[in-house]
MIDOSE-1310 file (N, C-alpha, C; in nm, 2 decimals, decimal comma, always signed):
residues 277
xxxx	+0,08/-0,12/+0,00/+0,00/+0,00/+0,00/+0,09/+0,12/+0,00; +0,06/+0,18/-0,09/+0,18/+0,29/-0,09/+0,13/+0,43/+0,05; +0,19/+0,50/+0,08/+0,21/+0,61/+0,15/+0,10/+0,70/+0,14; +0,00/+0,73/+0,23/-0,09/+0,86/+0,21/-0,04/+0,99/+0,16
xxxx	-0,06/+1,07/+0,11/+0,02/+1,19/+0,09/-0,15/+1,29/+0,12; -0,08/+1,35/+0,20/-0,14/+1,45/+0,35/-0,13/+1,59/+0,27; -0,19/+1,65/+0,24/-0,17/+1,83/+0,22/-0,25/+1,90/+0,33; -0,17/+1,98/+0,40/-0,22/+2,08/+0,54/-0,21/+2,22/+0,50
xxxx	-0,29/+2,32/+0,54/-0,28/+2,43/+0,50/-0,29/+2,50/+0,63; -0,16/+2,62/+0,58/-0,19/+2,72/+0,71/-0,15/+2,86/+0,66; -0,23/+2,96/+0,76/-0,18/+3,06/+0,75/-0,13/+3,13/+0,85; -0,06/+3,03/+0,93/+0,03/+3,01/+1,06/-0,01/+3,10/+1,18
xxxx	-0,13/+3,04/+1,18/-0,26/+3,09/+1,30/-0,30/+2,97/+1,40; -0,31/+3,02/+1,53/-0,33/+2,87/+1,59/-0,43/+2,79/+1,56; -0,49/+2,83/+1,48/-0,68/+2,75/+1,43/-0,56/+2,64/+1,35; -0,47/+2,67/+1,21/-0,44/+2,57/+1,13/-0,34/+2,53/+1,19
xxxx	-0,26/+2,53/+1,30/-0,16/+2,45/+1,41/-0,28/+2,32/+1,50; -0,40/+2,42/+1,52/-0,46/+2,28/+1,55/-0,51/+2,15/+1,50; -0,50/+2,22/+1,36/-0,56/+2,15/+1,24/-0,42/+2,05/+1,16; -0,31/+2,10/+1,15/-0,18/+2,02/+1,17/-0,19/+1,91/+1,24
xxxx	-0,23/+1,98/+1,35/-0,12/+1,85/+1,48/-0,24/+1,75/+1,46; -0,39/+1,78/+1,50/-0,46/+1,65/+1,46/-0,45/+1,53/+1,29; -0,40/+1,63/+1,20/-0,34/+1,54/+1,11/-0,26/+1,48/+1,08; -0,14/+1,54/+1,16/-0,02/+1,45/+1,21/-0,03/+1,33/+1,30
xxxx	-0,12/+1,37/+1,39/-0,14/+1,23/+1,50/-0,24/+1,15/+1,40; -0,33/+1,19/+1,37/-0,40/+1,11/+1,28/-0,34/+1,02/+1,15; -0,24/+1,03/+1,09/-0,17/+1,01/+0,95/+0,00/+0,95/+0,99; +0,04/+1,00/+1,09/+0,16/+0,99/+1,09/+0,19/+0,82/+1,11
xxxx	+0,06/+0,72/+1,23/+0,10/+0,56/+1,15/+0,10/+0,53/+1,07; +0,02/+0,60/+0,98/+0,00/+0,53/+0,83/+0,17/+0,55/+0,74; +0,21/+0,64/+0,80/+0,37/+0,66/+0,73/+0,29/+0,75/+0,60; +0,25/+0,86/+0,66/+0,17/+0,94/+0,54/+0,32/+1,03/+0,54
xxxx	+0,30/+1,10/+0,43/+0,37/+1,21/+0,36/+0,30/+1,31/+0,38; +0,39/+1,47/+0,41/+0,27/+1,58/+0,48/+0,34/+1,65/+0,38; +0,26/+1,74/+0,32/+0,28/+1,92/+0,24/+0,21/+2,00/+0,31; +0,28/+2,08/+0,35/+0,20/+2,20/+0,43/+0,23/+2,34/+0,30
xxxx	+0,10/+2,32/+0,26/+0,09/+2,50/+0,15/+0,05/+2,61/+0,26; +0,09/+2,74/+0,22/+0,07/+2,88/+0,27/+0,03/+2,92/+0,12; -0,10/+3,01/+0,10/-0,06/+3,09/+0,04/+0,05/+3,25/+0,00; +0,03/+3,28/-0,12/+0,15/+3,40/-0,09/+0,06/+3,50/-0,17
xxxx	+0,00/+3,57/-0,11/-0,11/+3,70/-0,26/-0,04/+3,81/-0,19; -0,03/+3,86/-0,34/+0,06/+3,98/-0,38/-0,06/+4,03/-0,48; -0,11/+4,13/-0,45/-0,20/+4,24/-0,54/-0,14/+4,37/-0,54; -0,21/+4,44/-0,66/-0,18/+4,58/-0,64/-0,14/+4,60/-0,80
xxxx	-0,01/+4,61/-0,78/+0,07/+4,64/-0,93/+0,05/+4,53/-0,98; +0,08/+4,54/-1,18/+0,12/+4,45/-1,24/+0,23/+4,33/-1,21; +0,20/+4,21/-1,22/+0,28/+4,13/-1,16/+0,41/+4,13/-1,27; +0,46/+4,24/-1,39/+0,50/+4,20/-1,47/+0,62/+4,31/-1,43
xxxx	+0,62/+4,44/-1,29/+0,66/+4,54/-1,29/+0,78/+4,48/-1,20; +0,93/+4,54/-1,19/+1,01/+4,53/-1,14/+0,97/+4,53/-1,00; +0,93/+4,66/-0,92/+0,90/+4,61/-0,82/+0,80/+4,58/-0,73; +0,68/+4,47/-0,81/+0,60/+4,35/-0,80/+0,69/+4,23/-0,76
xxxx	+0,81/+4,24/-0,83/+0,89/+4,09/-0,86/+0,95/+4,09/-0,73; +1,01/+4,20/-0,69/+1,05/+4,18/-0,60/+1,03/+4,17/-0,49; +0,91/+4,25/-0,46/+0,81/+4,18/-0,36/+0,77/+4,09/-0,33; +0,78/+4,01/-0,45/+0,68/+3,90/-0,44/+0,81/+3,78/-0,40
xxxx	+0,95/+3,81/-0,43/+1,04/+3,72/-0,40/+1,10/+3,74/-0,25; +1,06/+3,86/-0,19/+1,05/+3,88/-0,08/+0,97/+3,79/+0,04; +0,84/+3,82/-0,01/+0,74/+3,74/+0,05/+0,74/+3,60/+0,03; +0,82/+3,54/-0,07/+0,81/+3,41/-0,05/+0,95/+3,35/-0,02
xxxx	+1,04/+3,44/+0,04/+1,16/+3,41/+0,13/+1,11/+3,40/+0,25; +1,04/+3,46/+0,25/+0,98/+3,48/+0,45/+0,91/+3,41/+0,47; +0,80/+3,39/+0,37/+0,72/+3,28/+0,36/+0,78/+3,15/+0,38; +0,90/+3,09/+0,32/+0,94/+2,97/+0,32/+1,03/+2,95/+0,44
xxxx	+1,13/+3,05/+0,52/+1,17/+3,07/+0,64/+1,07/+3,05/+0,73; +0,99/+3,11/+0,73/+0,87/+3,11/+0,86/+0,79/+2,91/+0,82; +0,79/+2,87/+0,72/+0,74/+2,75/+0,68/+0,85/+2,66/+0,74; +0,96/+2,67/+0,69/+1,09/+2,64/+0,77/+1,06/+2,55/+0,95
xxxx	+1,04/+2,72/+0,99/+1,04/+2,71/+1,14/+0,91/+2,64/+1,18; +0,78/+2,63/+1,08/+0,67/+2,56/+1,18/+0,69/+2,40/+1,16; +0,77/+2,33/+1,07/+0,75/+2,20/+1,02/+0,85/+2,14/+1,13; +0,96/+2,26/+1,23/+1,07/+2,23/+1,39/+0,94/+2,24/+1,43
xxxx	+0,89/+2,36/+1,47/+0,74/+2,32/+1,57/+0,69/+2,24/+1,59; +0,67/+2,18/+1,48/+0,57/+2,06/+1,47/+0,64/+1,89/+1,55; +0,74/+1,94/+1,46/+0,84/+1,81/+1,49/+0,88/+1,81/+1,65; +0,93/+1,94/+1,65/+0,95/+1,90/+1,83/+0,85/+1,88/+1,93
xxxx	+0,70/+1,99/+1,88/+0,58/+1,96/+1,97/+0,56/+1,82/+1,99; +0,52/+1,73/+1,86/+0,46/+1,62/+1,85/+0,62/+1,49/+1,88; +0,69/+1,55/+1,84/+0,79/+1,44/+1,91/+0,84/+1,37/+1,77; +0,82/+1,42/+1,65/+0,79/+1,34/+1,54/+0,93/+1,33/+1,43
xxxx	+1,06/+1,33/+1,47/+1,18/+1,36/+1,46/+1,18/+1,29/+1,25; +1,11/+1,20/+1,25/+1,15/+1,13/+1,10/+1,04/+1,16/+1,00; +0,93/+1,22/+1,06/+0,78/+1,27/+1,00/+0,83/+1,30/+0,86; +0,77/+1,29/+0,75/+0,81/+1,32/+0,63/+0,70/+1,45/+0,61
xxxx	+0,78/+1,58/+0,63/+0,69/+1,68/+0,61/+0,77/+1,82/+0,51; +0,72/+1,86/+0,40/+0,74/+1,94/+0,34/+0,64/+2,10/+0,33; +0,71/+2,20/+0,28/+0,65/+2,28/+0,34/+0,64/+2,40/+0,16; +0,56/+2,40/+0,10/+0,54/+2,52/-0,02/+0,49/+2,67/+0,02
xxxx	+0,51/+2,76/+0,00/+0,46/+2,86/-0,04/+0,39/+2,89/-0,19; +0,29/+2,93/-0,20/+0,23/+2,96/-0,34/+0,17/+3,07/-0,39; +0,20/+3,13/-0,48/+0,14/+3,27/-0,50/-0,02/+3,21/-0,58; -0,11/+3,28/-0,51/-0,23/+3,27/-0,55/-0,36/+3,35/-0,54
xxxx	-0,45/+3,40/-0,59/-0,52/+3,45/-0,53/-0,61/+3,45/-0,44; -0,71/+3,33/-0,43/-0,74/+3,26/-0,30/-0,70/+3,14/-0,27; -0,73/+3,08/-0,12/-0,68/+2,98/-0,07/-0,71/+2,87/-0,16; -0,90/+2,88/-0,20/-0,93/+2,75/-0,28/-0,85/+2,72/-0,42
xxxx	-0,82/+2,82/-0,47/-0,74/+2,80/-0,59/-0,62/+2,79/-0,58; -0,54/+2,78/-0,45/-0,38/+2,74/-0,43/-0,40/+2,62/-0,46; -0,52/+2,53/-0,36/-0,56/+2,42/-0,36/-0,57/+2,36/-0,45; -0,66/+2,37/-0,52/-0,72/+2,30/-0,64/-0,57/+2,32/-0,74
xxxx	-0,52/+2,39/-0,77/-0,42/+2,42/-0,83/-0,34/+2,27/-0,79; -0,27/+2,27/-0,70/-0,16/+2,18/-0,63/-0,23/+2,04/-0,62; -0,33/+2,02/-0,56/-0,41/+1,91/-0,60/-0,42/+1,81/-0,70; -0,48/+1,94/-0,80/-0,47/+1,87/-0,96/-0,34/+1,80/-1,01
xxxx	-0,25/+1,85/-0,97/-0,09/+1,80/-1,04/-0,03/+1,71/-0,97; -0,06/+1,73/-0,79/+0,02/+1,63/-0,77/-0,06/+1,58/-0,67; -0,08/+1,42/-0,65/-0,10/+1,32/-0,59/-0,15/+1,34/-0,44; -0,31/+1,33/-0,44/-0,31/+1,38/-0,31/-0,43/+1,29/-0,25
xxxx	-0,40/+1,26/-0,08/-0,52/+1,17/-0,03/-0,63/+1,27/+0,03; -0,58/+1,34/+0,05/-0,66/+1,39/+0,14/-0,59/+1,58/+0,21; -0,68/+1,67/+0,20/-0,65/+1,78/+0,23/-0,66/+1,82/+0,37; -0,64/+1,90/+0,46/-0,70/+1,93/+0,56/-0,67/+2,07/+0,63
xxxx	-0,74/+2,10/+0,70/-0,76/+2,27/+0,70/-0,83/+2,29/+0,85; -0,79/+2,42/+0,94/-0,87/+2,46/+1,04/-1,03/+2,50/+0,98; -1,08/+2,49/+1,06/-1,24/+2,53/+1,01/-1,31/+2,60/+1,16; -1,36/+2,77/+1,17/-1,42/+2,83/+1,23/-1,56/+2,90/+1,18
xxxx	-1,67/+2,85/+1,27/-1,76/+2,94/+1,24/-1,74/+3,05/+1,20; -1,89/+3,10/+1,10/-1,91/+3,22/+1,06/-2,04/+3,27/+1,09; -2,03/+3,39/+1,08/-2,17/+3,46/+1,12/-2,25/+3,46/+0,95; -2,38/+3,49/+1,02/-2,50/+3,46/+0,92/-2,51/+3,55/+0,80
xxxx	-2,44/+3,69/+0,83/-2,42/+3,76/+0,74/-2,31/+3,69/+0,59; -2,18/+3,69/+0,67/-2,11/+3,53/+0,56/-2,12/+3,39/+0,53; -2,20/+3,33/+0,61/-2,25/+3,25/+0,55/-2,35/+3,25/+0,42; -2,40/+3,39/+0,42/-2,52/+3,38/+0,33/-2,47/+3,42/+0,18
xxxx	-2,35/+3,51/+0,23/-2,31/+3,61/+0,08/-2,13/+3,51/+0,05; -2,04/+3,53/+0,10/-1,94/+3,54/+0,15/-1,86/+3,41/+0,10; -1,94/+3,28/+0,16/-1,92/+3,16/+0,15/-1,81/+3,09/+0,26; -1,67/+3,20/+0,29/-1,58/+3,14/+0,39/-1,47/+3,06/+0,29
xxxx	-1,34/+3,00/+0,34/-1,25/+2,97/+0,29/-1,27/+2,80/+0,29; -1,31/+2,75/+0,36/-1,34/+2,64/+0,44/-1,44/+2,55/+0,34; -1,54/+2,60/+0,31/-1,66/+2,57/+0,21/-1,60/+2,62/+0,04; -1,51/+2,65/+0,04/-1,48/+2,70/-0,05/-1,38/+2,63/-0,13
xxxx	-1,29/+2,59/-0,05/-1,22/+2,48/-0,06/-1,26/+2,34/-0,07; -1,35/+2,33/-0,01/-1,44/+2,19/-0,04/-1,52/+2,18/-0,18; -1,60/+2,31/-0,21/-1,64/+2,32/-0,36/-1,55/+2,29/-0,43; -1,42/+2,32/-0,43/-1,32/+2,31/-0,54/-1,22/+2,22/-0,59
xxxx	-1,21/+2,19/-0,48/-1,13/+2,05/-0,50/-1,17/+1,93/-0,54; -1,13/+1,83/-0,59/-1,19/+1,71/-0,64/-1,11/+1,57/-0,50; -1,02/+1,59/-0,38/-1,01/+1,51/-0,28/-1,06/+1,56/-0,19; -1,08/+1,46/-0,07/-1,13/+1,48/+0,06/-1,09/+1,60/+0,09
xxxx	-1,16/+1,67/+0,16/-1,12/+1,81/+0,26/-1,14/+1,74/+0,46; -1,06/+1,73/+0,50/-1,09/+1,74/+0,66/-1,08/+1,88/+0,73; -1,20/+1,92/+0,80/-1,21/+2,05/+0,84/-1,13/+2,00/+0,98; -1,13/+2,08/+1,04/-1,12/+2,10/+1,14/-1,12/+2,19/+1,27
xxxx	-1,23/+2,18/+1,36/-1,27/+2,28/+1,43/-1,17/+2,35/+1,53; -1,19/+2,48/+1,61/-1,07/+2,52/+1,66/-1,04/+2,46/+1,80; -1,13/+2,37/+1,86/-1,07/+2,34/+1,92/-1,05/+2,18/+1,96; -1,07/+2,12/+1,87/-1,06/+1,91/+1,79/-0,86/+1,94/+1,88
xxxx	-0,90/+1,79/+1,93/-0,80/+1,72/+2,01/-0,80/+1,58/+1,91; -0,72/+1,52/+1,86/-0,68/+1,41/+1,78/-0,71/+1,33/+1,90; -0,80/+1,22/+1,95/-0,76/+1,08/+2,03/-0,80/+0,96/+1,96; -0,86/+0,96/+1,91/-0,89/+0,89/+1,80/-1,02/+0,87/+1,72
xxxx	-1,05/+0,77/+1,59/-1,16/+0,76/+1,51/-1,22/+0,62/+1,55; -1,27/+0,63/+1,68/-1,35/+0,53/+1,73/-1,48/+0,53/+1,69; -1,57/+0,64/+1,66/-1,69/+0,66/+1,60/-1,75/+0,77/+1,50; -1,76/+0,71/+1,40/-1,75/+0,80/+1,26/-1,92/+0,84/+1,21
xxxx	-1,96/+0,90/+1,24/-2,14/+0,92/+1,18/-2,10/+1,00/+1,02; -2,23/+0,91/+0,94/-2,21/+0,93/+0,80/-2,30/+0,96/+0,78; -2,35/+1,08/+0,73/-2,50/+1,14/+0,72/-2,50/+1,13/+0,53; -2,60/+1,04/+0,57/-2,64/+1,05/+0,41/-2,78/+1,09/+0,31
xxxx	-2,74/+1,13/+0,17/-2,91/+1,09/+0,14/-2,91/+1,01/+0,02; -2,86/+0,88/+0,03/-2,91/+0,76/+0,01/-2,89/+0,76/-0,13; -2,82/+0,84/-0,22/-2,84/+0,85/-0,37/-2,74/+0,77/-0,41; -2,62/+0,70/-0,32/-2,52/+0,65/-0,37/-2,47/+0,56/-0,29
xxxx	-2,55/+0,53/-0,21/-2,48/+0,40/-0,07/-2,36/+0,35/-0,12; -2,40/+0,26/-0,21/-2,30/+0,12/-0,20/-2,15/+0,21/-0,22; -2,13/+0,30/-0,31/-2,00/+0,38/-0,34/-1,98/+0,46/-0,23; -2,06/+0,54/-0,14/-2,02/+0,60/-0,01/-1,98/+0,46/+0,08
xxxx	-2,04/+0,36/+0,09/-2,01/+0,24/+0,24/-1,87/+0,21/+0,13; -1,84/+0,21/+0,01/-1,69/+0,13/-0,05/-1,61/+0,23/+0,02; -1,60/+0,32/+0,01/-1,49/+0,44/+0,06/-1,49/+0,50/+0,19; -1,58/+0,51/+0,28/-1,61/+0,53/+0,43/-1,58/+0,40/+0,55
xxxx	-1,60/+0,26/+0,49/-1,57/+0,12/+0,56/-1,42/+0,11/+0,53; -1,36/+0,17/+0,41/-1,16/+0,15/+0,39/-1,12/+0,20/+0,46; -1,20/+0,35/+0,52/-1,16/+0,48/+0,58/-1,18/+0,42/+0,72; -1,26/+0,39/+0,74/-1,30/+0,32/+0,88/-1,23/+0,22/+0,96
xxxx	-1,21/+0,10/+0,87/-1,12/+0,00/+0,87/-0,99/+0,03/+0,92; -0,93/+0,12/+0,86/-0,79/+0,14/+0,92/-0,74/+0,18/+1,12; -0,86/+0,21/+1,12/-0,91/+0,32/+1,25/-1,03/+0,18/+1,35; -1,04/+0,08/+1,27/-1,13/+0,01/+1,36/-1,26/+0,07/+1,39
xxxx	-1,30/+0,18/+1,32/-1,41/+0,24/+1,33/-1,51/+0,20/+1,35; -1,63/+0,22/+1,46/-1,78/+0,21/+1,42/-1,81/+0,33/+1,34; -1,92/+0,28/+1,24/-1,96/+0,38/+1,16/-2,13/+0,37/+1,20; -2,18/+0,47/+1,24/-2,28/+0,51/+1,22/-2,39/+0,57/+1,09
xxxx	-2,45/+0,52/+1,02/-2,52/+0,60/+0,90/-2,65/+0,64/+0,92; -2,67/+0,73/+0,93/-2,81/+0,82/+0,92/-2,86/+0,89/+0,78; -3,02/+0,86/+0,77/-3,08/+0,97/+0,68/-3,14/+1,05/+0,71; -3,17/+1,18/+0,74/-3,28/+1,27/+0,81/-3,40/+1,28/+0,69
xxxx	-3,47/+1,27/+0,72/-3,61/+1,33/+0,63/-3,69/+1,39/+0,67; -3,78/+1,47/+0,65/-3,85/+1,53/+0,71/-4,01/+1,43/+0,73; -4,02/+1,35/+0,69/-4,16/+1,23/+0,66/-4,12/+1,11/+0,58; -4,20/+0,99/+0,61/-4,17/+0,86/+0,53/-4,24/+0,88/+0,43
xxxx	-4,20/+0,79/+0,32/-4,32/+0,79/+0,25/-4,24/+0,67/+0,16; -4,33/+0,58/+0,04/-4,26/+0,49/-0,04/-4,15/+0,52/-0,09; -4,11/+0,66/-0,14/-3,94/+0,65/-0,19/-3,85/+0,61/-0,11; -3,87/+0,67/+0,03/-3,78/+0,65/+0,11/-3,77/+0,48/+0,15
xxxx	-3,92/+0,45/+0,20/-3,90/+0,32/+0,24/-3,85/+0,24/+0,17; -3,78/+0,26/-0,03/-3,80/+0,19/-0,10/-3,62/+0,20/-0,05; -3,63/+0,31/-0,08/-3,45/+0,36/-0,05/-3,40/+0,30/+0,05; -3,49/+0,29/+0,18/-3,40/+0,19/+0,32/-3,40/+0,08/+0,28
xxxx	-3,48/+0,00/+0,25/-3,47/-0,13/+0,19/-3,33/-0,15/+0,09; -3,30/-0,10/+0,00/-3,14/-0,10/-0,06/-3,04/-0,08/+0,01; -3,09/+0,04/+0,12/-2,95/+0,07/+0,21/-2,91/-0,04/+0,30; -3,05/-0,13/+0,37/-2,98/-0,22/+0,42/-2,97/-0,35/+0,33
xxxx	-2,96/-0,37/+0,24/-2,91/-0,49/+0,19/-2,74/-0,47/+0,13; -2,76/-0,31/+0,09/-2,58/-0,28/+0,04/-2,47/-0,29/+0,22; -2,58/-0,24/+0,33/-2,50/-0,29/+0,40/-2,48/-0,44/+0,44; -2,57/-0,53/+0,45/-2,53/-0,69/+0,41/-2,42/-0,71/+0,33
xxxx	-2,43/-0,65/+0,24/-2,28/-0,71/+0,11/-2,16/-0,66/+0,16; -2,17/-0,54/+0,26/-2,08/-0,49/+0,30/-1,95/-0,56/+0,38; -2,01/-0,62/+0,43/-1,92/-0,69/+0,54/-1,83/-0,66/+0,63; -1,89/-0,48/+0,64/-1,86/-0,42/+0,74/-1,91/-0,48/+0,88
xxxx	-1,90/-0,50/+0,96/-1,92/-0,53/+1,13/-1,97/-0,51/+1,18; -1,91/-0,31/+1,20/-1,93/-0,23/+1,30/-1,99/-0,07/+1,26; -2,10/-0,12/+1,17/-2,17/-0,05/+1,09/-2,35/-0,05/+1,15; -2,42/+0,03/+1,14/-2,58/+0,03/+1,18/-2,64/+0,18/+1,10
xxxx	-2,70/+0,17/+1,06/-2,80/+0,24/+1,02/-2,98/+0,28/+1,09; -2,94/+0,43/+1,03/-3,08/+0,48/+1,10/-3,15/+0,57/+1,00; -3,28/+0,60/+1,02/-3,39/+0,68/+0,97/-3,40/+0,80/+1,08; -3,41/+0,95/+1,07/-3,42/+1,07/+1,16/-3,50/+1,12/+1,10
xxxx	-3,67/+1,13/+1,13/-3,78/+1,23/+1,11/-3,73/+1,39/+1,20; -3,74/+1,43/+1,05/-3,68/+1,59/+1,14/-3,70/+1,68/+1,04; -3,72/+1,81/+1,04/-3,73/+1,93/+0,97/-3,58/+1,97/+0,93; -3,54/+2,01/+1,03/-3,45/+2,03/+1,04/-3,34/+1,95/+1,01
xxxx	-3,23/+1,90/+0,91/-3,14/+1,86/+0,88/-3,02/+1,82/+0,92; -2,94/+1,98/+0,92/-2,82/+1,99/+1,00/-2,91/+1,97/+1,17; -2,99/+2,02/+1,22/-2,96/+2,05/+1,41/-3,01/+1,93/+1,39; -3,08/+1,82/+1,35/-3,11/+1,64/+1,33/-2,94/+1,57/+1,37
xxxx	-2,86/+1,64/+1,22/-2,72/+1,55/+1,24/-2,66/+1,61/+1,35; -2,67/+1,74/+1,38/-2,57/+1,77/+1,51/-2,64/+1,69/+1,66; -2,74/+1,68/+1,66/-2,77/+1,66/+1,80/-2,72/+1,50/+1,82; -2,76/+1,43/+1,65/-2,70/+1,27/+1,64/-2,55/+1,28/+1,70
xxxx	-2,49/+1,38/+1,67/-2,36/+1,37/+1,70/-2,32/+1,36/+1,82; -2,39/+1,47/+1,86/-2,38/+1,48/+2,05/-2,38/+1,38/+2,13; -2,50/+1,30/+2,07/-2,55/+1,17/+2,17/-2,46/+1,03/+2,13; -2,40/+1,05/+2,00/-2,33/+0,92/+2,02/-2,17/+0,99/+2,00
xxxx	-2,17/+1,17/+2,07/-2,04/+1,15/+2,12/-1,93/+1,07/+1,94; -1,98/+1,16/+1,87/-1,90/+1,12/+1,72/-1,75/+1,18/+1,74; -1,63/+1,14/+1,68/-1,51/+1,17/+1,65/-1,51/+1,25/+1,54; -1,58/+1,20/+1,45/-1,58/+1,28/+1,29/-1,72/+1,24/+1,25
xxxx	-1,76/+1,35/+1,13/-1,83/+1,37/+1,07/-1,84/+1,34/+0,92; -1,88/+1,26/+0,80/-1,84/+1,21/+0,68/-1,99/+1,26/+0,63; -1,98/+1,38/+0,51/-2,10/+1,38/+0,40/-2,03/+1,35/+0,25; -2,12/+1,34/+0,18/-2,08/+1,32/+0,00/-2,16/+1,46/-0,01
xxxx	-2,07/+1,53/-0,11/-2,08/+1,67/-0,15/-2,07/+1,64/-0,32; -2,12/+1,77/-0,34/-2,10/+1,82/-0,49/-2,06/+1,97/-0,50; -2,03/+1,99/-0,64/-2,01/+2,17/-0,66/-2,12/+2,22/-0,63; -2,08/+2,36/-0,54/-2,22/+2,42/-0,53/-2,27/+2,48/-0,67
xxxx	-2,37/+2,52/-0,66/-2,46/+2,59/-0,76/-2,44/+2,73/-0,69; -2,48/+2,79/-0,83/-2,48/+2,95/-0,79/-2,56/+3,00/-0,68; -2,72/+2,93/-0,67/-2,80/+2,95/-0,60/-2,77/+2,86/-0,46; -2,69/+2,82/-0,45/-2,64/+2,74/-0,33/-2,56/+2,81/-0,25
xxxx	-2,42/+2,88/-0,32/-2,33/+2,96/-0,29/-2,42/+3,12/-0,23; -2,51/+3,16/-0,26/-2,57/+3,29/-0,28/-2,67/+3,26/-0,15; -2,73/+3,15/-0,18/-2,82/+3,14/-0,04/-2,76/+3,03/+0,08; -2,70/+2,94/+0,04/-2,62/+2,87/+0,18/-2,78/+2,78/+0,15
xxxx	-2,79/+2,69/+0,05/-2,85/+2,58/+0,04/-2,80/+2,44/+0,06; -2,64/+2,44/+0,12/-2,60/+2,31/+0,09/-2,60/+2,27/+0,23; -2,64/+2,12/+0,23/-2,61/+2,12/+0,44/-2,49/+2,06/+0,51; -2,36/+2,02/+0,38/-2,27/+2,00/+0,41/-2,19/+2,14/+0,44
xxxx	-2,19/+2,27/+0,35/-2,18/+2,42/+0,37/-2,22/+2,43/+0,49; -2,38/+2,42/+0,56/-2,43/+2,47/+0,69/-2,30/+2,39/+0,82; -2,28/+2,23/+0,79/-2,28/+2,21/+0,90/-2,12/+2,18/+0,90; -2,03/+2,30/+0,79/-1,87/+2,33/+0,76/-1,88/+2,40/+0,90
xxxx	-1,96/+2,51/+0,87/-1,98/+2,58/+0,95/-2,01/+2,61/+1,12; -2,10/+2,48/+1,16/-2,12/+2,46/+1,25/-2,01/+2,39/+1,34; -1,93/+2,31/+1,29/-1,82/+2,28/+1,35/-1,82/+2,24/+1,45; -1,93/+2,14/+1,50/-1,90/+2,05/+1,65/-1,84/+1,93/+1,68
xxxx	-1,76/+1,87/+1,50/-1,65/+1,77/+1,55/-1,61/+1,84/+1,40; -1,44/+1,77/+1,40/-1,45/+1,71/+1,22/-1,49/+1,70/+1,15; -1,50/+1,75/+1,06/-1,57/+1,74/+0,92/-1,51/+1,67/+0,79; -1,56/+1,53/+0,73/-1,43/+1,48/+0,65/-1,57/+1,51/+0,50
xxxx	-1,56/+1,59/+0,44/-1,64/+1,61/+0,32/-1,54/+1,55/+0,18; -1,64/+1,47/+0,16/-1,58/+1,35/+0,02/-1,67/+1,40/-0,09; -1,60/+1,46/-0,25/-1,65/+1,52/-0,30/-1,70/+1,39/-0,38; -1,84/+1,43/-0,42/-1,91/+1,29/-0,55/-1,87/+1,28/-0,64
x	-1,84/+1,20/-0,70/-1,79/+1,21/-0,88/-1,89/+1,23/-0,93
């Protein structure tokens, strides 16, 4: 099995040091490989003017010094002396597009990022960096809230809606497996009716073929969506959180229709958002 390769993002604020160190504890048995990106934005003048250029080779000397110094931080905090950890700076204009950029070209399992509430004002117009970066990328995003302690992935809730089981339980049971995970799966609805019941009927037979273990499924009558999955969370005390996402739509982004977007946001464990093909 070859090596995970980890990309961490910071803008060397304690939110993405907390969001580090749980992916280090998290990845580092697997003998994962870590890239820590910064962006580097330089606006203003033409990028083509002499001194643009040199600003901008400025900033990404300090940039890469100060990257330098957090990947010793890291190493000495965590104890992690042989960690395979690299560190880029990247000129870009926003975060999500450093991402997707680096992404695309090179080899990646999995992204991961601090994640802080926003107020209702930015959530609505705004979108946030966090949600932003999950639209855009085509690998996992792991959020991470500001104040997530790594102890482990003993119970994983996977909030679904049922459009693609058998391909979400193939990639959530691999993910789980490694970690010994119970996986909890829920659907919220707001009412039963024959789609659904036709839909649970599939869901538990793809979990039969599954031959997952430590797997159960549930149905949650609820209005409400996200405060349905958060309160699930609460009561069985979840480690992480796993939805299947898509690109948002204009009208998604503009009104905050997505409920993987709402509950970036809310941030009461981990958030591992797996984008759909």
């Amino acid at each position: 099995m070859p090596h995970p390769k980890i990309v961490m993002l910071t803008d060397f604020s304690p939110l993405s040091k907390v969001a580090m160190k749980f992916a280090l504890k998290m990845a580092i048995p697997l003998e994962a490989e870590f890239t820590i990106l910064s962006i580097i934005r330089v606006e203003g003048a033409p990028r083509a003017s002499l001194k643009m250029k040199s600003v901008e080779k400025t900033l990404s000397k300090i940039t890469d010094e100060e990257g330098e110094k957090l990947i010793e931080e890291l190493k000495k905090d965590l104890k992690i002396d042989k960690a395979k950890i690299q560190f880029k700076g990247i000129r870009s204009h926003t975060v999500a597009e450093m991402v997707k950029r680096y992404t695309d070209k090179n080899p990646t399992n999995m992204v991961v990022m601090g994640s802080r509430g926003a107020s209702a004002l930015k959530k609505a117009r705004l979108g946030g960096t966090t949600v932003s970066v999950i639209d855009e990328v085509n690998v996992p995003v792991l959020a991470i809230p500001e104040f997530a302690q790594y102890k482990n992935l003993q119970t994983i809730v996977l909030a679904t809606d049922l459009k693609n089981t058998a391909k979400e339980l193939d990639i959530i049971t691999e993910f789980a497996a490694i970690y010994n995970s119970h996986i909890h799966m829920i659907h919220v609805v707001s009412a039963m009716d024959k789609r659904v019941d036709a839909a649970v009927h599939e869901v538990n037979e793809v979990i039969k073929k599954s031959g997952y273990n430590k797997l159960d499924f549930k149905v949650i009558i609820d209005d409400d969506i996200p405060g349905a999955i958060d309160k699930y969370i609460k009561e069985t005390r979840a480690d992480l959180l796993t939805t299947f996402t898509h690109r948002l739509s204009l009208v998604e982004k503009l009104f905050g229709k997505s409920i993987t977007r709402t509950l970036a946001y809310m941030g009461a464990v981990p958030l591992l958002a797996v984008k759909r093909k």
